[in-house]
C-alpha positions, 0 to 999 in steps of 0.5 A: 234068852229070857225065860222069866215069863215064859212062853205063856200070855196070858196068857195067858189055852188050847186048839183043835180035835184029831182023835186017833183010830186007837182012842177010845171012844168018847164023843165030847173033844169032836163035839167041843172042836166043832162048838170052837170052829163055830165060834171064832167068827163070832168071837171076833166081833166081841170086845173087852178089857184085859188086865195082866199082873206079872210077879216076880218071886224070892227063893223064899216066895216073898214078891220082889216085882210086880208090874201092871198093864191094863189094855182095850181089846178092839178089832181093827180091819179083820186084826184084834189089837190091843191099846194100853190104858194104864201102865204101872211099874213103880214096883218093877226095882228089879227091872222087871220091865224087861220080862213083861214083854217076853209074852209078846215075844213069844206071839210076835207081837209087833209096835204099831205105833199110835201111842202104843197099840198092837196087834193081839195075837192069839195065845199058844194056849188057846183050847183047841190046840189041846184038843188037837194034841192030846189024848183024853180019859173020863173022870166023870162028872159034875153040877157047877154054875147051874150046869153040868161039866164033863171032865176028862183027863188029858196027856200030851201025843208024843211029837203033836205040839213040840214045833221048837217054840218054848210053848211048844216046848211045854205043851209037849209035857203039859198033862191036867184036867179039862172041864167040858160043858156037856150041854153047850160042848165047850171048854170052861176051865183047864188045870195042868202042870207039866210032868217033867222039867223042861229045857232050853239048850241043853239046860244052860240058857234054861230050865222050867222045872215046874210050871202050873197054868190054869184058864177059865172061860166066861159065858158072855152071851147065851151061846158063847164062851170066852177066855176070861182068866189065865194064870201060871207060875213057873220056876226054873233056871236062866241066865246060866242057872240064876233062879226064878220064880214068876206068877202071871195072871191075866183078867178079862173083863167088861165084854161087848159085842161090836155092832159092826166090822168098824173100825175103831177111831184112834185115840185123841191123845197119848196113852197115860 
C-alpha cells in the first residue's frame, strides 16, 4: 500500500447537505447544496487546463522530489477526461514517478489510450460532500473580493464519510473552516487538518499523522464557482514505518465553456 500522495487529488473538496433534526438552525449548508446541485450540469460543460506539483520532502523539510504534469480537461460523450500536455520528471531521483499516480488510484482512474488520455473522475474532496457529512458552527463574517463570505466551522458526523476508502478515512477526522459566499450561497474556499493521526492496518502499512488541505474555488462566470486551487501536505509513516512527507498542489486555469455537447477531436500526434 502507498501512502505517499494519499487519497487526495488534487486533488486535489466536498459534497451534499443533510442536516439533522438536533442541528442548530443555520440556513447557508441547505442553501449551498441546492446552488451546488444546480450547478453541476453547467459545470460540465466548462473546460480548463490543470497543472499538478507533487513534492516529496526530507526529515529536515528540503524537497527531494518533484514531479510536474500539466492536462487539458475536456468533455467527451457526457465523461470529463484528461489529456496530458507536458510531463517533466527530470527531478523525480527519488523515484517519484511511482507516487504520482496514487491520486488516480484512489479515483479509479482508468488508461484510455490515445497518447495518454483518461477519464477524470471526481474528487473524494469536492464540497458537497462535506456538507452531506459534517456539522457546522458560525463564525461570522467577513468582506473579501468585494463580497461578503459567511464562515462556519465544520467537524466530522461520526460514521457519515468513513466507507474503507483511505479518503474516507480521512474525511472522517477532517475538522476546519469553510467560507460561504452569502449572496451566491456557494463554497469559495475550505481550510481543514485532521484532529488525530489516522491509520491503514493497524499502523504497519501506514500512518498520516498530519494532513493539512486547502481549496479555493474561482468565480468563472457570473453565476458559477469552479474548483481552482487544492493543496495538501501530509506526513506519516509507510512501508513498515518509513517516513514521508508529501505536498501536492493542484492549479486550474484558462476556463471555457463549450459551445456544444461535442466531442473533442483526438489528437494528430503523440503527447509530448
Amino acid at each position: 500500500m502507498r501512502i505517499h500522495a494519499g487519497p487526495l487529488a488534487v486533488f486535489t473538496a466536498l459534497t451534499l447537505v443533510s442536516l439533522r433534526a438536533d442541528e442548530p438552525p443555520d440556513p447557508f449548508p441547505s442553501r449551498v447544496l441546492q446552488t451546488l446541485q444546480a450547478e453541476r450540469a453547467e459545470a460540465a460543460r466548462w473546460t480548463w487546463i490543470e497543472s499538478f506539483v507533487l513534492e516529496k520532502r526530507a526529515p529536515d523539510g528540503e524537497v527531494r522530489s518533484r514531479t510536474t504534469e500539466i492536462f487539458e480537461v475536456f468533455n467527451r460523450e457526457g465523461r470529463r477526461m484528461r489529456r496530458p500536455i507536458s510531463v517533466d520528471l527530470a527531478n523525480d531521483s527519488q523515484g517519484f514517478a511511482i507516487a504520482r499516480h496514487e491520486e488516480d488510484r484512489f479515483l479509479d482512474g482508468e488508461q484510455n489510450g490515445e497518447a495518454g488520455t483518461r477519464e477524470l473522475k471526481e474528487s473524494p474532496f469536492e464540497p458537497d460532500r462535506l456538507l452531506r457529512c459534517f456539522h457546522f458552527q458560525p463564525l461570522g463574517r467577513e468582506e473579501a473580493a468585494g463580497s461578503v463570505r459567511v464562515k462556519l466551522a465544520f467537524t466530522p458526523i461520526e460514521g457519515c464519510v468513513d466507507d474503507g476508502s483511505r479518503a474516507g478515512r480521512l474525511l472522517q477526522q477532517l475538522t476546519g473552516t469553510i467560507w460561504i459566499d452569502e449572496e451566491r450561497s456557494d463554497v469559495v474556499r475550505i481550510e481543514g487538518q485532521i484532529r488525530k493521526p489516522v491509520s491503514f492496518g493497524f499502523g504497519i502499512l501506514g500512518k498520516v499523522e498530519s494532513f493539512e488541505i486547502k481549496v479555493e474555488r474561482e468565480l468563472v462566470s457570473p453565476n458559477l464557482y469552479m474548483m481552482s486551487h487544492v493543496a495538501y501536505r501530509a506526513r506519516g509513516t509507510s512501508f513498515f514505518f518509513h517516513q514521508f512527507d508529501v505536498e501536492s498542489v493542484r492549479d486550474r486555469s484558462a476556463f471555457e465553456r463549450e459551445s456544444g455537447s461535442r466531442a473533442k477531436a483526438p489528437p494528430t500526434g503523440s503527447a509530448p
